[in-house]
C-alpha positions as CSV (number, residue, x, y, z in Angstrom):
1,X,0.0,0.0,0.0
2,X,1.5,3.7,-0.4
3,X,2.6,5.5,2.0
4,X,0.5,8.5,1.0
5,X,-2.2,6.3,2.0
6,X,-1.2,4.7,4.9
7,X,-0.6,8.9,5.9
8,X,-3.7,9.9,5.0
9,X,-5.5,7.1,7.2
10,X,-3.5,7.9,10.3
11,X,-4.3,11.7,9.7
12,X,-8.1,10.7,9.9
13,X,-8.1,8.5,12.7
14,X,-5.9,11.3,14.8
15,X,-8.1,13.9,14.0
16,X,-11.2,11.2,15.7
17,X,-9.1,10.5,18.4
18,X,-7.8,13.8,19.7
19,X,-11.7,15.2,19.2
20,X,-13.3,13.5,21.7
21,X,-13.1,10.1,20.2
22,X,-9.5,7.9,22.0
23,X,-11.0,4.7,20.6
24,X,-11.9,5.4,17.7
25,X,-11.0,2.5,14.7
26,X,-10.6,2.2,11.2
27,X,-11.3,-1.1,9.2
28,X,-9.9,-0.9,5.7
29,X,-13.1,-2.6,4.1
30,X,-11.0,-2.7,0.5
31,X,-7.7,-1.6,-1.6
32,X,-7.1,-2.5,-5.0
33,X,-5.1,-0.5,-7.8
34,X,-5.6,0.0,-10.8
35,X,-3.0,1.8,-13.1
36,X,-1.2,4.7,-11.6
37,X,-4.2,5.2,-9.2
38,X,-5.4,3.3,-5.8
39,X,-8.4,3.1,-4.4
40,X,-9.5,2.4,-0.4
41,X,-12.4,1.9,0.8
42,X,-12.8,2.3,5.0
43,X,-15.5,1.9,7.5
44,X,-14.6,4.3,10.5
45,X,-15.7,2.7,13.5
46,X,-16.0,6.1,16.5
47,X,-16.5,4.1,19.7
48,X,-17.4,5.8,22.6
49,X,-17.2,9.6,23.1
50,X,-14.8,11.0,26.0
51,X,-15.3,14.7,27.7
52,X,-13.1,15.5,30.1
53,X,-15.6,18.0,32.8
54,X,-13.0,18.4,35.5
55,X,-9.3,18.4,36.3
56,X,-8.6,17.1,39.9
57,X,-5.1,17.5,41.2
58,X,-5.5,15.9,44.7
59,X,-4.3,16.8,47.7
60,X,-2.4,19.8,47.1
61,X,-2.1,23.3,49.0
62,X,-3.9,25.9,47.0
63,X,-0.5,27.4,45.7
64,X,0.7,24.4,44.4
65,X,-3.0,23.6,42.5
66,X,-2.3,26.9,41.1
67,X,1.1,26.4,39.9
68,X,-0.1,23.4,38.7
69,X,-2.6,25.4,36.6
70,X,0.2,27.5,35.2
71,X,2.2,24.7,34.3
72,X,-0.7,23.5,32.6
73,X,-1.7,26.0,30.6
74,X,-3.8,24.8,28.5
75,X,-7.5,24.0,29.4
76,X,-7.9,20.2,29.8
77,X,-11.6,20.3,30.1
78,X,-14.2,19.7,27.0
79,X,-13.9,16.9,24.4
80,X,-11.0,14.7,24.8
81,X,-8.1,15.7,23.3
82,X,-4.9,13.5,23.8
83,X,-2.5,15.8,22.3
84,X,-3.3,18.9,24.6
85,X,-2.8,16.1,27.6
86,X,0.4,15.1,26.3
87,X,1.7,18.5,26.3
88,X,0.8,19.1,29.6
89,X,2.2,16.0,30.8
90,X,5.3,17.2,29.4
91,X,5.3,20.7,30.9
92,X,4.8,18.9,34.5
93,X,8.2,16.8,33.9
Protein backbone atom coordinates (compact mmCIF):
# COMPACT_ATOMS: atom_id res chain seq x y z
CA UNK A 1 0.00 0.00 0.00
CA UNK A 2 1.53 3.70 -0.38
CA UNK A 3 2.59 5.50 2.00
CA UNK A 4 0.49 8.50 1.02
CA UNK A 5 -2.18 6.31 1.96
CA UNK A 6 -1.19 4.71 4.92
CA UNK A 7 -0.62 8.86 5.87
CA UNK A 8 -3.71 9.89 5.01
CA UNK A 9 -5.53 7.05 7.17
CA UNK A 10 -3.55 7.87 10.32
CA UNK A 11 -4.26 11.65 9.74
CA UNK A 12 -8.08 10.73 9.93
CA UNK A 13 -8.08 8.52 12.66
CA UNK A 14 -5.85 11.34 14.82
CA UNK A 15 -8.13 13.88 14.02
CA UNK A 16 -11.16 11.19 15.66
CA UNK A 17 -9.05 10.53 18.43
CA UNK A 18 -7.78 13.83 19.73
CA UNK A 19 -11.71 15.19 19.24
CA UNK A 20 -13.30 13.46 21.69
CA UNK A 21 -13.12 10.11 20.21
CA UNK A 22 -9.52 7.93 22.04
CA UNK A 23 -11.02 4.66 20.62
CA UNK A 24 -11.92 5.41 17.70
CA UNK A 25 -11.04 2.53 14.71
CA UNK A 26 -10.55 2.20 11.20
CA UNK A 27 -11.30 -1.13 9.20
CA UNK A 28 -9.86 -0.91 5.70
CA UNK A 29 -13.07 -2.64 4.07
CA UNK A 30 -11.00 -2.72 0.50
CA UNK A 31 -7.66 -1.61 -1.60
CA UNK A 32 -7.08 -2.49 -5.04
CA UNK A 33 -5.06 -0.52 -7.85
CA UNK A 34 -5.62 -0.01 -10.78
CA UNK A 35 -2.96 1.80 -13.13
CA UNK A 36 -1.18 4.73 -11.60
CA UNK A 37 -4.21 5.22 -9.18
CA UNK A 38 -5.39 3.32 -5.82
CA UNK A 39 -8.41 3.05 -4.36
CA UNK A 40 -9.48 2.37 -0.45
CA UNK A 41 -12.39 1.90 0.80
CA UNK A 42 -12.82 2.28 5.02
CA UNK A 43 -15.47 1.92 7.50
CA UNK A 44 -14.62 4.29 10.51
CA UNK A 45 -15.71 2.73 13.55
CA UNK A 46 -15.96 6.10 16.52
CA UNK A 47 -16.48 4.13 19.66
CA UNK A 48 -17.42 5.83 22.60
CA UNK A 49 -17.21 9.61 23.09
CA UNK A 50 -14.75 11.02 26.05
CA UNK A 51 -15.26 14.73 27.75
CA UNK A 52 -13.12 15.49 30.05
CA UNK A 53 -15.65 18.03 32.83
CA UNK A 54 -13.03 18.37 35.47
CA UNK A 55 -9.33 18.35 36.28
CA UNK A 56 -8.56 17.13 39.92
CA UNK A 57 -5.12 17.55 41.22
CA UNK A 58 -5.48 15.88 44.67
CA UNK A 59 -4.26 16.85 47.72
CA UNK A 60 -2.37 19.81 47.11
CA UNK A 61 -2.13 23.27 48.97
CA UNK A 62 -3.86 25.90 47.01
CA UNK A 63 -0.47 27.45 45.72
CA UNK A 64 0.68 24.44 44.39
CA UNK A 65 -3.03 23.60 42.53
CA UNK A 66 -2.32 26.90 41.06
CA UNK A 67 1.11 26.44 39.89
CA UNK A 68 -0.09 23.39 38.70
CA UNK A 69 -2.60 25.43 36.62
CA UNK A 70 0.21 27.48 35.18
CA UNK A 71 2.20 24.66 34.26
CA UNK A 72 -0.70 23.48 32.58
CA UNK A 73 -1.75 26.02 30.62
CA UNK A 74 -3.78 24.81 28.48
CA UNK A 75 -7.54 23.99 29.40
CA UNK A 76 -7.87 20.16 29.78
CA UNK A 77 -11.64 20.30 30.12
CA UNK A 78 -14.17 19.69 27.04
CA UNK A 79 -13.94 16.92 24.44
CA UNK A 80 -10.96 14.67 24.82
CA UNK A 81 -8.07 15.74 23.34
CA UNK A 82 -4.91 13.49 23.78
CA UNK A 83 -2.50 15.76 22.33
CA UNK A 84 -3.34 18.94 24.56
CA UNK A 85 -2.80 16.08 27.63
CA UNK A 86 0.38 15.05 26.32
CA UNK A 87 1.73 18.49 26.30
CA UNK A 88 0.77 19.06 29.59
CA UNK A 89 2.22 16.01 30.83
CA UNK A 90 5.31 17.19 29.41
CA UNK A 91 5.31 20.72 30.91
CA UNK A 92 4.76 18.90 34.53
CA UNK A 93 8.21 16.84 33.89
Amino acid sequence: MPENILTTLDRVLVKWTDNGYPFAELVLSEYHNSSDTAFVTYRLIPGESVSIDTVVFGEFSPAEVRRLQRLIRDDLTGPYHGNRIRKAQNRLR
